[in-house]
C-alpha positions in Angstrom: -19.4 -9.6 18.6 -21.2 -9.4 15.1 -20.6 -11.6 12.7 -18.1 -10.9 9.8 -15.8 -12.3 6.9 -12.3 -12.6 6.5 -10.0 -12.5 3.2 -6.6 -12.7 2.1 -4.2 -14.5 0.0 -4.0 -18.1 0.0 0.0 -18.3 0.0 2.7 -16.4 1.2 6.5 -16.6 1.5 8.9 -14.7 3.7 12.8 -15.7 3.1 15.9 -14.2 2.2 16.9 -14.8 -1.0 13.5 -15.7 -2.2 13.7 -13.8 -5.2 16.7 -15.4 -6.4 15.2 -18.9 -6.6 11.7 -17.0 -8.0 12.1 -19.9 -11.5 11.8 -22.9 -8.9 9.1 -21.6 -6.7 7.0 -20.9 -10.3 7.9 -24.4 -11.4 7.0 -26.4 -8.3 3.5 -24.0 -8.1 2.2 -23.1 -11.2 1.7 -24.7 -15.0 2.8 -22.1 -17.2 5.4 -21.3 -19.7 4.9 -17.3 -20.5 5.4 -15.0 -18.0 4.7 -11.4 -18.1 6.7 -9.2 -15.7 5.2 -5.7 -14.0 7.8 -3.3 -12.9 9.3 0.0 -13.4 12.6 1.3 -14.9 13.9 2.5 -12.0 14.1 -1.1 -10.8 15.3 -2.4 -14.0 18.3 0.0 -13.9 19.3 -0.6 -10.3 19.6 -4.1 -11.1 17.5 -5.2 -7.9 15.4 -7.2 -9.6 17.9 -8.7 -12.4 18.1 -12.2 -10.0 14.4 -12.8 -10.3 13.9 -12.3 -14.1 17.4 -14.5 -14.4 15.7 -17.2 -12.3 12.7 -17.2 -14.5 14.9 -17.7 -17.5 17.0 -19.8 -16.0 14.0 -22.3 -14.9 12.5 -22.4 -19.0 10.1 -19.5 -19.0 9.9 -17.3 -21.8 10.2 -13.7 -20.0 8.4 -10.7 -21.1 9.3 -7.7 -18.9 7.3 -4.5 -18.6 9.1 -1.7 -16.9 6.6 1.3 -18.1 5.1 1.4 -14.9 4.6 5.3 -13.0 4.2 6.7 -9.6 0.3 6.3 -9.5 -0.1 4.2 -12.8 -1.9 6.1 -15.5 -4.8 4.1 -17.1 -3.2 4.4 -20.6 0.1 2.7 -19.4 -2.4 -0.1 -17.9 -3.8 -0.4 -21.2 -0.8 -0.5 -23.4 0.2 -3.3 -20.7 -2.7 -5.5 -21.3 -2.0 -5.5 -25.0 1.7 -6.3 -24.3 0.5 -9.2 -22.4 -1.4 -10.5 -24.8 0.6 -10.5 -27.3 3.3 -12.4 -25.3 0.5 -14.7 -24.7 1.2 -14.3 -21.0 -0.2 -17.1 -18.4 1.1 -15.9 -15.5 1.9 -12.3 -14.0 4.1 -11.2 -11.6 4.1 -7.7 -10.1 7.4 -7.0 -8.7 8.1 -3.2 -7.2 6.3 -1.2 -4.8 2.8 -0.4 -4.9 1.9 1.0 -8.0 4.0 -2.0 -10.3 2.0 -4.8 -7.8 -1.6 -2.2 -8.3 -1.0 -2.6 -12.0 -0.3 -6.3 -12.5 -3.4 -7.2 -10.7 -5.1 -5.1 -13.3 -3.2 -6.4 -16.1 -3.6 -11.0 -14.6 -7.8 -9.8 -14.3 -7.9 -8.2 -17.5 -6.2 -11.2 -19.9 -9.1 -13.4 -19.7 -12.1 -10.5 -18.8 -15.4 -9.6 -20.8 -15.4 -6.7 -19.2 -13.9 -3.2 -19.7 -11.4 -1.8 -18.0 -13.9 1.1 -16.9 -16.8 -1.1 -15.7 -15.0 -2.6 -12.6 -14.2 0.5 -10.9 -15.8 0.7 -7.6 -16.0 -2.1 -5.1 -17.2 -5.7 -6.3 -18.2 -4.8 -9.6 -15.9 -7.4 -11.2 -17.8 -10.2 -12.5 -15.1 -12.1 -14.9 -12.8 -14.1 -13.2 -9.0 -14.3 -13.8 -7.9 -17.2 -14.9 -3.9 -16.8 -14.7 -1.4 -17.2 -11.8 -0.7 -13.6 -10.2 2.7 -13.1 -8.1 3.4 -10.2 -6.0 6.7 -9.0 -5.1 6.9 -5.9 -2.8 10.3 -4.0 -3.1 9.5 -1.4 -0.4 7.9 -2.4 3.7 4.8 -0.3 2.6 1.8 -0.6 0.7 1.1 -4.4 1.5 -0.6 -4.5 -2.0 0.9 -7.9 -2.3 -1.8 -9.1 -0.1 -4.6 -6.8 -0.8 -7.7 -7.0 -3.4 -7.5 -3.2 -4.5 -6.2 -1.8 -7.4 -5.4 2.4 -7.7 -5.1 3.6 -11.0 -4.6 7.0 -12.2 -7.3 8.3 -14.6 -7.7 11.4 -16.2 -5.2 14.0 -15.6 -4.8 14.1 -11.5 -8.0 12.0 -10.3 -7.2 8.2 -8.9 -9.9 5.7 -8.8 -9.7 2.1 -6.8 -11.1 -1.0 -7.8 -11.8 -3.4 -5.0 -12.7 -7.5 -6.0 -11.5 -10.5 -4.9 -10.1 -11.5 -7.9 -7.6 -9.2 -7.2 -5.7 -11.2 -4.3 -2.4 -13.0 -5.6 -2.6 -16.8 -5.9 0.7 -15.9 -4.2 2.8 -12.9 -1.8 6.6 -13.9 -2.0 8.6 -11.5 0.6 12.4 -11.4 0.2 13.8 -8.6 2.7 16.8 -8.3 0.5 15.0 -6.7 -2.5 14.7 -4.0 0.6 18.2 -3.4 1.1 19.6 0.1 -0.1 16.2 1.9 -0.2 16.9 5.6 -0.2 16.1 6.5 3.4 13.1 9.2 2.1 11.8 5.9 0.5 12.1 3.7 3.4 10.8 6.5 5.7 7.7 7.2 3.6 6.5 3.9 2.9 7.6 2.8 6.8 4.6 5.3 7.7 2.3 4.4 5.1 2.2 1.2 6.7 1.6 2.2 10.1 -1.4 4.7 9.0 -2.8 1.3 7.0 -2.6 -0.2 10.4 -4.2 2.3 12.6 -6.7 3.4 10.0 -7.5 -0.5 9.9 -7.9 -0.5 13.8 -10.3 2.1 13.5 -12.3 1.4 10.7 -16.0 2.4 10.6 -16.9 -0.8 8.8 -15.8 -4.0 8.3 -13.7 -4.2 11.5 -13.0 -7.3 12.9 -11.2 -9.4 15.5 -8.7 -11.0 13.0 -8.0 -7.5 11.5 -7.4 -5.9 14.9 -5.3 -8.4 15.8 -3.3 -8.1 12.7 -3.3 -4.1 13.0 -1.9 -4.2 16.4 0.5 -6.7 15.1 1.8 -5.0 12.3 2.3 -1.8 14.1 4.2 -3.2 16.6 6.9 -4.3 14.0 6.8 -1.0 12.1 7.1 1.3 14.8 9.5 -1.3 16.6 11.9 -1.1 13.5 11.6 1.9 11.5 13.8 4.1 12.9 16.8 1.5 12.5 16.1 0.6 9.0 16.4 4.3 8.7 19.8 4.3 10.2 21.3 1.3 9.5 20.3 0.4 5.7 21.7 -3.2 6.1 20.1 -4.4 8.9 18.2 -7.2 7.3 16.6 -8.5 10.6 15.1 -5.1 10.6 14.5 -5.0 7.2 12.6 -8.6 7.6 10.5 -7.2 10.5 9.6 -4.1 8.3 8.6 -6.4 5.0 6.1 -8.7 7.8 5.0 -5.9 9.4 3.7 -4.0 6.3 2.3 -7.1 4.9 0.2 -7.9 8.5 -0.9 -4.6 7.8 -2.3 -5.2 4.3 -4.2 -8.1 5.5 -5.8 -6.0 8.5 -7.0 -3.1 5.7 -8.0 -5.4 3.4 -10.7 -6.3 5.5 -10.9 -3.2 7.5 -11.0 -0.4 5.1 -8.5 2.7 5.4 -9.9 5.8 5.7 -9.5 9.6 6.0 -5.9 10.2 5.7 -5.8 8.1 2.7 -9.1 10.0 1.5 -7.0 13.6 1.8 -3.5 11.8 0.6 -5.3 10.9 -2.6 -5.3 14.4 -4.1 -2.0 15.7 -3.0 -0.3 12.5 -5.1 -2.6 12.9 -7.7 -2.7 16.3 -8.6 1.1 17.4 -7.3 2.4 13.9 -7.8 3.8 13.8 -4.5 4.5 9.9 -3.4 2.0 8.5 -1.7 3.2 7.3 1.4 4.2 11.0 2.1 1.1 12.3 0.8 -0.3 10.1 3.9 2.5 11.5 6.4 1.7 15.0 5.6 -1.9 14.8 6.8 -1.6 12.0 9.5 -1.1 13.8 12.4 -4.0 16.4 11.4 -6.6 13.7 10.5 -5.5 11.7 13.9 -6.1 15.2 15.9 -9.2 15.6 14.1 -10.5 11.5 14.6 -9.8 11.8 18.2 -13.3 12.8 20.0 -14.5 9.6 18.3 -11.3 7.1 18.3 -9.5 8.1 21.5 -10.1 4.6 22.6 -8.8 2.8 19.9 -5.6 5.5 19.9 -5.4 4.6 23.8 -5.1 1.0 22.8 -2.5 1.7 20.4 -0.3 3.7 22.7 0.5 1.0 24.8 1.5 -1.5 21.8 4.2 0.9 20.7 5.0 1.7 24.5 4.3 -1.1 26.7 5.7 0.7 29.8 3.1 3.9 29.0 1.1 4.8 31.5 -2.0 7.4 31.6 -6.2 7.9 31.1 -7.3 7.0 27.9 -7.4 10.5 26.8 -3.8 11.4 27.4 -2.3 8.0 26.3 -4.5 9.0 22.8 -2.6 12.4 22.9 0.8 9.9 23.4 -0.1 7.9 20.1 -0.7 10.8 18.2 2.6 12.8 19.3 4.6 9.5 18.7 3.0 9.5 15.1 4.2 12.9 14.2 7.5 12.7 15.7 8.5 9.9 13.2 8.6 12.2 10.2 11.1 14.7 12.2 13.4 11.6 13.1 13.4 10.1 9.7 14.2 13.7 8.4 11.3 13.8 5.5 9.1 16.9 5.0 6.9 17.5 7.3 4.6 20.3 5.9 3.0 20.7 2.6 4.6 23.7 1.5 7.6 21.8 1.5 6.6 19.4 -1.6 4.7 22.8 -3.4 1.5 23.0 -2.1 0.2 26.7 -1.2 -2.6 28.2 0.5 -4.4 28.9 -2.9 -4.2 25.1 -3.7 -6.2 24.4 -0.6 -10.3 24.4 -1.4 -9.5 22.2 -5.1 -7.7 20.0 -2.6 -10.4 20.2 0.0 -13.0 19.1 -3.1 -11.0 16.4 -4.4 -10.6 14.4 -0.7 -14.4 15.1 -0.3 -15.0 12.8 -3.6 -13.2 10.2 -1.9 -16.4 8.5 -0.7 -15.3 5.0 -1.0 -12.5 6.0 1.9 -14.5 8.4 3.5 -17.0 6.8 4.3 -14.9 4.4 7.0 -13.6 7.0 8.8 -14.5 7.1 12.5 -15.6 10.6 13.0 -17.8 12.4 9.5 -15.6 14.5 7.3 -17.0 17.4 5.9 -15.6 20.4 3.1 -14.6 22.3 6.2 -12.8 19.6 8.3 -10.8 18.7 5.4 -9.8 22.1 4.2 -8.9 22.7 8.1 -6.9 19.5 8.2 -5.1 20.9 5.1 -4.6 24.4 6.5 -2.9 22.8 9.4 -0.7 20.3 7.4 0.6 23.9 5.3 
């Protein structure tokens, strides 16, 4: 075993009802009076969230809420919520949503205090500024696992997404309530249920930066998605479920924090950003094409994986790898969301910018088991159509 290094977040909470009580748990934790909350309107509206910010107020804090936040946040709306901040005179975010509210908040807690530009720290481990204020992350969906992760995506330009990777980026706390779960749309639930398991197998077979403690993490985290996915699907209220999920996705976060993702993500990347399709079913479309494609140089690592989601299957490596991919596939047909690109607008003559896009994706690329080339991925593309 060669040496290596192992990051996450220093605290985190998994309870029902932890949101509700969200004022307390920043009392007892942190010193600070302004509090500057990242979310979306969509989450504003439903009233999911309502308990928290009540908590808050409830406990003394002055509450500033920002609900601006987009599918794939935009660099301007970043921007416009750094100046918000500041003029609240925030000292202490909290991210509270799926992925994109939790990406932007860590953007928005560095960015108070930096020296730097917001377009100087894109890349990995170009932040040199610390942050200075509290960060909270509150995940709303059992997906992204951003709560627990030191990368940021951000939308710039018109359709290209760039990532900024830094420690300063990990929460000073993850707080997991399964009940801010409850009543996900099932395409929602679905989509970001197999984001979660493609963090954890892409983790698993990571090119660099794989580990013993992010294996054991991956295999952990897939166990509980795959275990519970299908009956969060069918039985929205199943908070045990729902609790399994939430852990699982998280356990997967940790293992890609340290593990990179790779290829699917690198080919999801331009389908969300340039058709705005969600990203957790930009990743199901190409999954099963990038796992067929990985598996001359992964089938091992697949095999492995087989028998955590199966522990009664039986086979060489090679056919228990065919097994794991199959099982992968089948979960968009049993959770019913599309399984093809056509389906979300994508046509044959969208293929080669697509193709071009995913190949500038080096950062992802780069960990991917087996070399992607222009060909490979337009042929993964082709075969996702």
């Amino acid at each position: 075993m060669s040496g290596f290094e192992f990051r996450t977040t220093p605290s985190v909470i998994l309870r029902n009802g932890a949101a509700r009580v969200l004022g307390v748990t920043v009392t007892e934790r942190f010193q600070v009076r302004n509090v500057f909350v990242v979310t979306d309107a969509n989450l504003i509206a439903t009233g999911v969230i309502e308990p928290a910010i009540q908590s808050l107020k409830h406990a003394g804090f002055r509450v500033s809420v920002f609900d601006k936040v987009v599918a794939d946040p935009p660099e301007r709306i970043v921007l416009d919520a750094i100046v918000a901040a500041k003029e609240a005179e925030a000292d202490c975010v909290v991210g509270l949503g799926g992925g994109s509210p939790m990406d932007a908040a860590k953007v928005i807690a560095l960015m108070l205090t930096s020296k730097q530009p917001l377009e100087q720290i894109y890349g990995v481990g170009n932040v040199t500024s610390p942050r200075t204020v509290p960060l909270i992350l509150i995940p709303t969906t059992a997906g992204t696992g951003s709560e627990v992760t030191p990368i940021s995506i951000l939308t710039t330009g018109e359709t290209s997404k760039k990532g900024i990777v830094a420690p300063q980026l990990f929460a000073d706390l993850a707080l997991l309530d399964p009940e801010l779960t409850l009543g996900l749309p099932l395409h929602i639930t679905a989509a970001t249920g197999i984001d979660a398991m493609v963090h954890a197998f892409e983790a698993y077979t990571s090119k660099h930066k794989k580990n013993p403690v992010s294996d054991m993490l991956a295999r952990a985290a897939l166990e509980k998605l795959y275990g519970n996915l299908l009956t969060v699907c069918e039985k929205t209220d199943d908070l045990p479920a729902r609790s399994e999920m939430l852990l699982g996705a998280m356990l997967a976060g940790q293992a890609f924090a340290n593990a990179p993702v790779a290829a699917v993500h690198a080919l999801a990347y331009p389908i969300g950003g340039i058709f705005h399709v969600p990203h957790g079913l930009s990743n199901s479309l190409v999954m099963p094409h990038v796992l067929r494609f990985n598996l001359p140089d992964a089938f091992k690592e697949y095999a492995a994986l087989a028998a955590i989601i199966d522990p009664g299957v039986a086979g060489s490596d090679s056919q228990l790898a065919d097994i794991f991919i199959a099982r992968m596939e089948g979960l968009a047909e049993a959770t019913g969301i599309p399984r093809t690109l056509h389906e979300v607008g994508i046509a044959n003559s969208d293929l080669d910018r697509l193709s071009e896009n995913a190949m500038l994706q080096t950062r992802l690329l780069v960990n991917n088991p087996r070399e992607m080339t222009l060909d490979a991925a337009r042929n993964i593309y082709e075969a996702a159509l």
